[in-house]
C-alpha positions as CSV (number, residue, x, y, z in Angstrom):
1,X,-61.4,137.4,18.2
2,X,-60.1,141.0,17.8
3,X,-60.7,143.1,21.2
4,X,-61.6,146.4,20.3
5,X,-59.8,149.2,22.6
6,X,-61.8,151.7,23.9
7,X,-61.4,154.8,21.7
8,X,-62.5,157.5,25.0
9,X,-59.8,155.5,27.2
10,X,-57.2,157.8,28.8
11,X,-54.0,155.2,29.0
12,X,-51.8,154.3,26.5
13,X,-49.6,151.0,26.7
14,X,-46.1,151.4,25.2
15,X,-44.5,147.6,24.8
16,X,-41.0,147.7,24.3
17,X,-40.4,144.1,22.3
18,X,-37.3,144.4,20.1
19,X,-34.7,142.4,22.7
20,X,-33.2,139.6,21.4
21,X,-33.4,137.6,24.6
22,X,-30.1,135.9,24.5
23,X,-30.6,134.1,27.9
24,X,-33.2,131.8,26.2
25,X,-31.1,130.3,23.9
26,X,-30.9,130.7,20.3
27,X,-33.6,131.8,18.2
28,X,-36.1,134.5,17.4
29,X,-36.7,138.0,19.3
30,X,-37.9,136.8,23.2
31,X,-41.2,139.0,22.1
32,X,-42.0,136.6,19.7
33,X,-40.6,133.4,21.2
34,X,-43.9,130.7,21.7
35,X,-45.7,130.0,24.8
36,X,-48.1,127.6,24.8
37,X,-48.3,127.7,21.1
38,X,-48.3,131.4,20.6
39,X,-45.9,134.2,21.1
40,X,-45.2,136.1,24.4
41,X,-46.0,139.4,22.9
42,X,-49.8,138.0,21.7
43,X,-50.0,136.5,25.0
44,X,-49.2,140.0,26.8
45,X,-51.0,141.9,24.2
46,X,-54.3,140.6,24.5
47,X,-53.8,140.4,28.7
48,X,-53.3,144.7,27.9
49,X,-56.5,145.0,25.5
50,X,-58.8,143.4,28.5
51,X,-58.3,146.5,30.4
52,X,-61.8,149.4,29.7
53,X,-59.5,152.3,30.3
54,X,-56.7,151.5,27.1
55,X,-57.3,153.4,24.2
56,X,-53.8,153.3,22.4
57,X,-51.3,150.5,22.6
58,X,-48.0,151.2,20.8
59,X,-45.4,148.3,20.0
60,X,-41.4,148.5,19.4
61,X,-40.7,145.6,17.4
62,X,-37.6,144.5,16.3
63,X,-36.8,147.0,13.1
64,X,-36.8,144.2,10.2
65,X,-40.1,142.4,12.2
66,X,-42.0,145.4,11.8
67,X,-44.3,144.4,9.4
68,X,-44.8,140.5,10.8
69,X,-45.4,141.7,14.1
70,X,-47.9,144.1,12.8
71,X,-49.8,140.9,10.8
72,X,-49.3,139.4,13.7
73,X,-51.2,141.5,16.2
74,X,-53.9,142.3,14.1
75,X,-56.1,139.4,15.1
76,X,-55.6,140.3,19.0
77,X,-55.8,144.1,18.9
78,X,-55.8,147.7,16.8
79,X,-52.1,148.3,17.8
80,X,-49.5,150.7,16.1
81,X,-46.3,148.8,15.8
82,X,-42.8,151.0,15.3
83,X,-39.2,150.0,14.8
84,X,-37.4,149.6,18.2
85,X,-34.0,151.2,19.0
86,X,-30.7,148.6,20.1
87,X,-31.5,149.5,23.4
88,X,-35.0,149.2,25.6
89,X,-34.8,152.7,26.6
90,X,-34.6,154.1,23.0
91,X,-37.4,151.5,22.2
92,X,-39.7,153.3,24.4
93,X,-38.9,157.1,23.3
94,X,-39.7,155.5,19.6
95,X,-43.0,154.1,20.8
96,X,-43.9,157.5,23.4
97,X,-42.9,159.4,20.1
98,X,-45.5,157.7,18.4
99,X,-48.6,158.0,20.9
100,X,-51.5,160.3,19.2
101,X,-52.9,162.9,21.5
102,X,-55.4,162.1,24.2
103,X,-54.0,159.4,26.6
104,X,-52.5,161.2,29.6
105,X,-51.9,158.0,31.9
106,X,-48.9,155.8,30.0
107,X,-48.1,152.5,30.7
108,X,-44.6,150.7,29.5
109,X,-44.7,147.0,30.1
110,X,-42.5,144.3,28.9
111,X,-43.6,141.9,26.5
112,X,-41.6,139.2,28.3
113,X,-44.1,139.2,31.3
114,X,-46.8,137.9,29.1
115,X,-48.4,136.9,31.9
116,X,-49.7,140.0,33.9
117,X,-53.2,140.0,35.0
118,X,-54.8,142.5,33.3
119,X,-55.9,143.5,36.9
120,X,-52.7,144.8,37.5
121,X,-52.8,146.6,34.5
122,X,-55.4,148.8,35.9
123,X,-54.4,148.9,39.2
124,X,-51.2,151.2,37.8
125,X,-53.0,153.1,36.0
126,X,-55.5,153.9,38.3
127,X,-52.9,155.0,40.8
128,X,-51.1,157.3,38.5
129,X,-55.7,158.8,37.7
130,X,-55.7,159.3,41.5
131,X,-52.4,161.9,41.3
132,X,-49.2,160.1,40.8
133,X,-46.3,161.0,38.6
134,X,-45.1,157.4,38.9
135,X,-46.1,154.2,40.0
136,X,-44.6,150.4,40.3
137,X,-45.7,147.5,40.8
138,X,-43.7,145.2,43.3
139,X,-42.8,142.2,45.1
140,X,-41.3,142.1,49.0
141,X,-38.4,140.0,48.8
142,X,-38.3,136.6,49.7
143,X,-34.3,135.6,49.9
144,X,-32.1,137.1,52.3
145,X,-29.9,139.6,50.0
146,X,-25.9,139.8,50.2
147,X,-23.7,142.7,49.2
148,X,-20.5,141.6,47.0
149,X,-17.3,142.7,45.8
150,X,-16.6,142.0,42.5
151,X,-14.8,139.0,43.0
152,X,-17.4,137.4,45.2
153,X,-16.7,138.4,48.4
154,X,-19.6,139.0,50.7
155,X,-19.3,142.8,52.3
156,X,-22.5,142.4,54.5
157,X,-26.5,141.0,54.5
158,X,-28.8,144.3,53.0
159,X,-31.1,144.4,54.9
160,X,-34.2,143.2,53.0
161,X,-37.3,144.9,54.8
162,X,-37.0,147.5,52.8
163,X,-36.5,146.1,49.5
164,X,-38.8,145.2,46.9
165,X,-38.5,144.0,43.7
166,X,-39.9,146.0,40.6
167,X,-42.3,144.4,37.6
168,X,-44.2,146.0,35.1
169,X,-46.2,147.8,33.7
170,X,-45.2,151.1,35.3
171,X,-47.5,153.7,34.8
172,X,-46.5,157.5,34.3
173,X,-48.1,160.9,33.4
174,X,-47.6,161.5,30.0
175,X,-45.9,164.7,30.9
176,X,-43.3,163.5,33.0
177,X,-42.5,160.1,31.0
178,X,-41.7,162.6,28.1
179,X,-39.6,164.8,30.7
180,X,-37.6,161.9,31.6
181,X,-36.5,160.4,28.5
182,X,-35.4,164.2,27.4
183,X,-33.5,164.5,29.9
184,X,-31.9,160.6,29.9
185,X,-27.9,160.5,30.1
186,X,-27.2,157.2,30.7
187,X,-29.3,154.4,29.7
188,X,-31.2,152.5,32.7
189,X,-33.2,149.3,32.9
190,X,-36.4,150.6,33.6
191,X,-38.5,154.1,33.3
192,X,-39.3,154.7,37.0
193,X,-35.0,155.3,37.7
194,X,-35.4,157.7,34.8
195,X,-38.1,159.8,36.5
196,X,-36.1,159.6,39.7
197,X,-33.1,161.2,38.0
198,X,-35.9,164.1,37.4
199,X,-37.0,164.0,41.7
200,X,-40.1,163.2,41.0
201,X,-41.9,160.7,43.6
202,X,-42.4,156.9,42.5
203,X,-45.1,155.1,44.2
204,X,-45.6,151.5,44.6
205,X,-48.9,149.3,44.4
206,X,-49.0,145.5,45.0
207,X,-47.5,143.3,41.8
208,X,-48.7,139.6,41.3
209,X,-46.6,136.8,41.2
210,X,-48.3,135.8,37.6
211,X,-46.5,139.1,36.6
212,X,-42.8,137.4,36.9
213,X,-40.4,138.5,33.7
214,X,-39.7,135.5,31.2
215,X,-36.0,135.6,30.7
216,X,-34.7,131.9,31.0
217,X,-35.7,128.8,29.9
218,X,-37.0,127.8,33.4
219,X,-38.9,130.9,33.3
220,X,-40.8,129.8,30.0
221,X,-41.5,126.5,31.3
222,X,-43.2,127.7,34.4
223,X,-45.3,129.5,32.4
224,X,-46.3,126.6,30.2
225,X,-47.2,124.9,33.6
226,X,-49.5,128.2,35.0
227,X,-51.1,128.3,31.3
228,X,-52.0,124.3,31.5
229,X,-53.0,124.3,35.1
230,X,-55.3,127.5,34.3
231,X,-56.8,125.7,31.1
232,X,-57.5,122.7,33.6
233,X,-59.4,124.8,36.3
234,X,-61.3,126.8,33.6
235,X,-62.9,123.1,32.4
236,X,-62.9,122.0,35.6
237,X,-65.8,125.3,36.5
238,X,-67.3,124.7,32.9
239,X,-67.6,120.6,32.4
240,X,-67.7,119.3,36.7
């Protein structure tokens, strides 16, 4: 079933998706690598449609899977699909580029955490509605965290307290997501360290542990596991 978007939303969802995900092994683009019998970008796709306040969700695809992805994602959702760059961070200027006027409130999440409760989902957004310029959602970390050399040498124990690890979606005014990638030198891993480079404040909300990145084979498995054991529970409340 097709889940209509709502067209007096005010967020727009920008999903980067044109990696080739090398650290799963051979194969097709991670975005459209199969969990549970369909891809990760469906799977993330229709988790981003559940949430009242999208109105506009823009996909990077992999520049010769352009059309595909397109056929693909019509069933799930009215998205606009674009060619991605070689890099993420050029994948999500092309998809910004391509966002129609209305949404203020953007959102760029990664396709590989197909998992992300569409709870979360608001939850950024409605932190950037109450007056951010940037929000993240993260993690405290768990493992105690050593500085290196480069040839493995341990320097000293960080002190993790004040760590946290960083998922997506991260949610932006339109305005200063658009400031940022103007003013991009160097290419980062994620949007929020490109509106630092601007000194603009980031703000963190609480992420979910269903929200993990699917980057290794382990990773895909485990989510197989949380898809069957949620399947199981859901029957379990229907058929007792």
């Amino acid at each position: 079933m097709t889940v209509q978007l709502n067209p007096r939303g005010d967020v727009a969802v920008l999903v980067p998706a044109a990696g080739a995900g090398v650290r799963l092994g051979p194969g097709r683009p991670k975005a459209l690598r199969l969990l549970a019998g369909e891809p990760l970008l469906v799977h993330a796709v229709r988790r981003i449609a559940f949430v009242p306040s999208v109105r506009t969700v823009v996909v990077a695809a992999p520049a010769d899977e352009v059309d595909a992805v397109r056929e693909l994602l019509a069933p799930v959702a009215p998205v606009q699909v674009v060619p991605g760059g070689a890099e993420r961070q050029a994948s999500v200027a092309a998809a910004l580029a391509a966002v129609p006027a209305g949404p203020e409130i953007v959102l760029v999440h990664d396709a590989a955490r197909a998992l992300t409760p569409p709870m979360l989902i608001d939850s950024v957004a409605a932190a950037v509605r109450a007056g951010a310029a940037a929000v993240v959602p993260v993690l405290p970390i768990a493992d105690t965290v050593k500085e290196v050399t480069g040839d493995d040498v341990v320097l000293r124990t960080v002190d993790r307290s004040r760590l946290r690890a960083v998922q997506t979606p991260q949610g932006f005014r339109r305005s200063v997501l658009a400031a940022a990638h103007a003013a991009a030198a160097d290419p980062l891993t994620d949007d929020a360290g490109l509106v630092e480079q601007l000194g603009e404040p980031v703000t963190c909300v609480p992420g979910s542990e269903h929200a993990f990145k699917i980057t290794r084979p382990f990773d895909l498995s485990l989510a197989e596991h949380l898809l069957a054991e949620a399947r199981r529970q859901q029957t379990r409340i229907v058929c007792p």
